[in-house]
C-alpha positions as CSV (number, residue, x, y, z in Angstrom):
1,X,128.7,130.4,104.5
2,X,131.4,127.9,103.4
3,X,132.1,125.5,100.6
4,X,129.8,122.1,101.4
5,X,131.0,118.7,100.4
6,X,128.0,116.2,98.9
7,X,128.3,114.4,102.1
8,X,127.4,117.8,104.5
9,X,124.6,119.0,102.1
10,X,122.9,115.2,102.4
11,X,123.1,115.1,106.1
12,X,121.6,118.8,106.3
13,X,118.8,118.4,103.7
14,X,118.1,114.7,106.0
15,X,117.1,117.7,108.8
16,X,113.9,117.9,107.0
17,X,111.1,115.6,108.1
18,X,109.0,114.3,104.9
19,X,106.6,111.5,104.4
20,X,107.8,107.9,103.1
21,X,105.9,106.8,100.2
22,X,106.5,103.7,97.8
23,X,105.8,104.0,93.5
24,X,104.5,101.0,91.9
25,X,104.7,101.0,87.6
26,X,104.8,98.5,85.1
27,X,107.1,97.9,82.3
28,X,106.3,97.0,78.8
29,X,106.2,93.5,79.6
30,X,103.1,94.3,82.6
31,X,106.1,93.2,85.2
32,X,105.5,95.4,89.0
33,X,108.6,97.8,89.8
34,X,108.1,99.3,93.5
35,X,110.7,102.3,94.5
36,X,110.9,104.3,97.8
37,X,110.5,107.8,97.2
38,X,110.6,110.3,100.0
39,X,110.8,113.2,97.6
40,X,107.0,113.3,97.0
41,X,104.8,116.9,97.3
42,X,101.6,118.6,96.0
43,X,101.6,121.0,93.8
44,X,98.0,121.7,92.7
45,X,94.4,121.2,93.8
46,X,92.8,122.2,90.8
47,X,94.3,120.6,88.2
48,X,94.8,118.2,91.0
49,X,98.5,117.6,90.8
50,X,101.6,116.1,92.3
51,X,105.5,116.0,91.8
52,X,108.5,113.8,92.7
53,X,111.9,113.1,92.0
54,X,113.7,109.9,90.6
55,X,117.0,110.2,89.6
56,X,118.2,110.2,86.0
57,X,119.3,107.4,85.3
58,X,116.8,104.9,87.0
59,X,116.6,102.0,85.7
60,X,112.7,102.8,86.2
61,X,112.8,106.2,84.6
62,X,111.3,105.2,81.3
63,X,108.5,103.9,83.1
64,X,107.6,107.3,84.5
65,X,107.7,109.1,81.0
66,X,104.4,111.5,79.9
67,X,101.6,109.5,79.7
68,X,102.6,106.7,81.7
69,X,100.5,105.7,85.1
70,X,101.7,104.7,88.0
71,X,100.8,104.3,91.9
72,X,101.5,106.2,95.1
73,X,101.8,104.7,97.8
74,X,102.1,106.8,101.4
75,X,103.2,104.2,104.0
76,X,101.8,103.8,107.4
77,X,103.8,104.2,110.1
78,X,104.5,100.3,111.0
79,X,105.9,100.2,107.4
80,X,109.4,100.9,107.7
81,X,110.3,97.9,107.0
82,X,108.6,97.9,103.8
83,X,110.3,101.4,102.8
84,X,113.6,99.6,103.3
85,X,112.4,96.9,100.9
86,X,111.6,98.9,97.7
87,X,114.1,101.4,98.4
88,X,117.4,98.7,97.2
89,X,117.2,96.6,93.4
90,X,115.9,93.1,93.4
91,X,114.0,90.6,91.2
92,X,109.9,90.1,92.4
93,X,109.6,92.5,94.4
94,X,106.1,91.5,95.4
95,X,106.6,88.0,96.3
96,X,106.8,88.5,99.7
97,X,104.3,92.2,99.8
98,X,100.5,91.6,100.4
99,X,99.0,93.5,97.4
100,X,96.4,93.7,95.0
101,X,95.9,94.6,91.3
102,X,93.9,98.0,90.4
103,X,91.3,98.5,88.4
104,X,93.7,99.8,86.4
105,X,96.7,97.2,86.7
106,X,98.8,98.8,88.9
107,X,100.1,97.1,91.9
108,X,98.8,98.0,95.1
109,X,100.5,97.5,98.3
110,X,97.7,96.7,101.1
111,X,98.1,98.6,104.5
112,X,99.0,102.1,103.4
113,X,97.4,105.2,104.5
114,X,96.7,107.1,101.0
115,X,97.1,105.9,97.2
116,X,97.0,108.1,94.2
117,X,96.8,106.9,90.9
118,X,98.2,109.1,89.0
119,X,98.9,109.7,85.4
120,X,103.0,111.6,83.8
121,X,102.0,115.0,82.7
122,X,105.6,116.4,82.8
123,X,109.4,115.6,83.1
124,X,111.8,118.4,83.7
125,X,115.6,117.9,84.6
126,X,116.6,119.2,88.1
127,X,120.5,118.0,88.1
128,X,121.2,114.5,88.9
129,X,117.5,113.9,89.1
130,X,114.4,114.1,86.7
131,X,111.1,116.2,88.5
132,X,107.8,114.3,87.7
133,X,104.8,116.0,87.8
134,X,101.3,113.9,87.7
135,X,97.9,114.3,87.6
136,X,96.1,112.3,90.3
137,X,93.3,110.4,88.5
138,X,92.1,108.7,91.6
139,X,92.5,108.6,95.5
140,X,92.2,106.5,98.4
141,X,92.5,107.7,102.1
142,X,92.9,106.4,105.5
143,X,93.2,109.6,107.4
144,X,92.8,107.1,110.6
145,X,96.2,105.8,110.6
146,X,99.2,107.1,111.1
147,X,102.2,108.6,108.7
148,X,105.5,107.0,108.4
149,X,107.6,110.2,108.5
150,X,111.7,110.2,107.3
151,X,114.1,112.6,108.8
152,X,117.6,112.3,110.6
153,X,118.5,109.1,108.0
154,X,116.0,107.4,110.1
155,X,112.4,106.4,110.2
156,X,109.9,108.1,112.8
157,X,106.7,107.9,114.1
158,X,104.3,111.5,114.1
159,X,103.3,111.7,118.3
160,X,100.2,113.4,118.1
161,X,100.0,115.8,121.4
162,X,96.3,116.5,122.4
163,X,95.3,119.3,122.6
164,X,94.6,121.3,125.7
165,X,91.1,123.1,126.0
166,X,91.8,127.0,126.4
């Protein structure tokens, strides 16, 4: 194998299809931050647990210390256009998003096919990026709709293919 420039190793790990989901915390003032994250995986039923990645230097990073809750969000697959939206900086953010408060006081976007509610158990360094592992405290699931799946630097749609009796 040869030398790779950052460019070559993007465009191959973009060969890998993942899920699209958005992360909704609050900041010491109670103020909603949203932030596309494709990065998301399980880790453990039992503690149930998750990870993601955010990159160092967020601005949102201190928000996602240990001990700190936040909100996952998997998006459905008509809500591209919503993953576009939290995935670039601006001021209210949920002006324009239908959502709801939690029990808790997170934000919820409406419309997405799973939530977890999760709670920082860990932070570990994995080079220009920060690992986040959380415990999922509570879920909600819409297993009738369909993912919004990432892969090529573009947004896709999972075709289901019916099975054929044998």
């Amino acid at each position: 194998m040869s030398p790779f420039t950052p460019q070559e190793l993007r465009k191959g790990f973009s060969s890998f299809a993942t899920g699209v989901t958005v992360i909704t915390c609050l900041d010491a003032e109670k103020q909603a931050h949203g932030i596309t994250i494709s990065s998301f995986n399980t880790v453990s039923l039992e503690p149930p647990l998750i990870l993601w990645s955010l990159k160092k230097h967020s601005r949102l990073m201190p928000y996602f210390e240990v001990g700190y809750q936040h909100l996952i969000h998997v998006l459905e697959r008509s809500q591209a256009d919503m993953a576009m939206h939290f995935a670039t900086v601006k001021e209210n953010q949920f002006v324009t998003i239908p959502h709801t408060v939690s029990a808790s006081g997170l934000t919820q976007i409406e419309g997405c096919i799973a939530y977890y509610e999760c709670e920082t158990v860990s932070v570990h360094t994995g080079g220009d990026h920060n690992i986040i592992v959380a415990k999922v405290l509570q879920i909600k699931n819409h297993p009738d709709r369909q993912p919004l799946i990432y892969a090529h630097s573009q947004f896709l749609g999972l075709e289901q293919q019916q099975e054929t009796p044998t």
